[in-house]
C-alpha positions as CSV (number, residue, x, y, z in Angstrom):
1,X,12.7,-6.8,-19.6
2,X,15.6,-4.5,-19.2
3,X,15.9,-1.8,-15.9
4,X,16.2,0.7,-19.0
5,X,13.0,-0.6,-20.2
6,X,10.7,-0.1,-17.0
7,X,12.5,3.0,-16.5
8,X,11.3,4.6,-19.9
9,X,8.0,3.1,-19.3
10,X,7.9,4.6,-16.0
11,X,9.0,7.8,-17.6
12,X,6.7,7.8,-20.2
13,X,3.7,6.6,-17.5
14,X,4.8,9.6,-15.4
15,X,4.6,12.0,-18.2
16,X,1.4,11.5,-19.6
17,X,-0.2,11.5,-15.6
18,X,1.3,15.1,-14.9
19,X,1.3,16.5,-17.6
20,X,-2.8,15.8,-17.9
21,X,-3.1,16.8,-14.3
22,X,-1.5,20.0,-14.9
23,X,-3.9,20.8,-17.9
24,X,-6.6,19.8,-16.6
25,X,-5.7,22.1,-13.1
26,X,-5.0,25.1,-15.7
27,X,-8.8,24.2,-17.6
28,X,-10.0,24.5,-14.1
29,X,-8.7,27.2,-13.0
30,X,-9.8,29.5,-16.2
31,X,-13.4,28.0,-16.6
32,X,-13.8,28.4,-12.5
33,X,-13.6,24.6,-11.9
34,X,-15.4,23.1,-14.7
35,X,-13.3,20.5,-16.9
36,X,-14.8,18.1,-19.6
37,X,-17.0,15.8,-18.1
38,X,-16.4,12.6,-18.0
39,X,-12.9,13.1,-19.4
40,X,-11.5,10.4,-17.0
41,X,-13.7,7.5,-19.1
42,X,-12.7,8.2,-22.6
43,X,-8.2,8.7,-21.1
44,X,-9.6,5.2,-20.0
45,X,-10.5,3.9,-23.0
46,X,-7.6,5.1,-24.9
47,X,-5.5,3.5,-22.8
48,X,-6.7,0.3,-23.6
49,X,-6.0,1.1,-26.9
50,X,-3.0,1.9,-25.9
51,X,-1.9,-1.1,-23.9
52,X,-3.5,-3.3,-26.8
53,X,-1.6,-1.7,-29.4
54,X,1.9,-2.6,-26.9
55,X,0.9,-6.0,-26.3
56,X,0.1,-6.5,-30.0
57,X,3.8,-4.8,-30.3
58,X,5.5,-6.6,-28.6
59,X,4.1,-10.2,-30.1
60,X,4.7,-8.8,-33.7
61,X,7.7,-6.5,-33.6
62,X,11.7,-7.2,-32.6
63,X,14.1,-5.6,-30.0
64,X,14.4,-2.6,-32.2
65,X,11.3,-1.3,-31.7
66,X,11.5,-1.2,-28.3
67,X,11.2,2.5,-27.4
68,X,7.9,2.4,-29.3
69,X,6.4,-0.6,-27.2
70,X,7.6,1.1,-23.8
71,X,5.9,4.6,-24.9
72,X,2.9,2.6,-25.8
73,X,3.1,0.9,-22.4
74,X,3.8,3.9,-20.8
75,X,0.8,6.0,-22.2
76,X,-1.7,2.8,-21.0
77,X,-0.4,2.8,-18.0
78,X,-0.4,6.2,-17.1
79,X,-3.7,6.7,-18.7
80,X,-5.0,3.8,-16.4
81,X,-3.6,5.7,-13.5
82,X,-5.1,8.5,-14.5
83,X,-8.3,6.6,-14.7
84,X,-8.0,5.5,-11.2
85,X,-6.8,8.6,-9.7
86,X,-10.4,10.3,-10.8
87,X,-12.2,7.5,-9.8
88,X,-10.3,7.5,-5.8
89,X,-10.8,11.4,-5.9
C-alpha cells in the first residue's frame, strides 16, 4: 500500500469522524442534549458494511479503483472509531 493510499484513507477516516461529531454536537445543541439513541450501534454496523464492501474490493477490483477501496476503508474505519469513541465516552 502506497503513503498516498493510507493518507486518503486517513483522510476519508477523519472526515466521516468529525464531520458526525459536529452534527451530532449541533442535534444536541437544538433538541437540548437529546440525539438518536443508539446511533453509535447502527454507524457500527455500517461500517462493517463498509469495511466488507473494501475488502471484497480490493480481492475483486484492480489498481484503478483505488480511490473507491480507500473511501470505503476510510468510511469503516472512521465509523469504527466513531463506534469506539461513544463506547469510551
Amino acid at each position: 500500500m502506497t503513503p498516498l493510499r493510507v493518507l486518503r484513507i486517513l483522510g476519508f477516516a477523519a472526515g466521516f469522524f468529525v464531520a458526525f461529531t459536529a452534527s451530532q454536537a449541533a442535534t444536541a445543541a437544538r433538541s437540548g442534549g437529546e440525539t438518536i439513541p443508539g446511533i453509535h450501534y447502527a454507524i457500527g454496523a455500517l461500517s462493517i458494511f463498509f469495511l466488507l464492501g473494501a475488502w471484497a474490493t480490493e480481492q475483486t477490483q484492480g489498481p484503478d479503483q483505488n480511490v473507491r477501496k480507500d473511501m470505503l476503508w476510510g468510511l469503516g474505519s472512521g465509523g469504527l472509531a466513531i463506534f469506539a469513541n461513544r463506547l469510551l465516552s
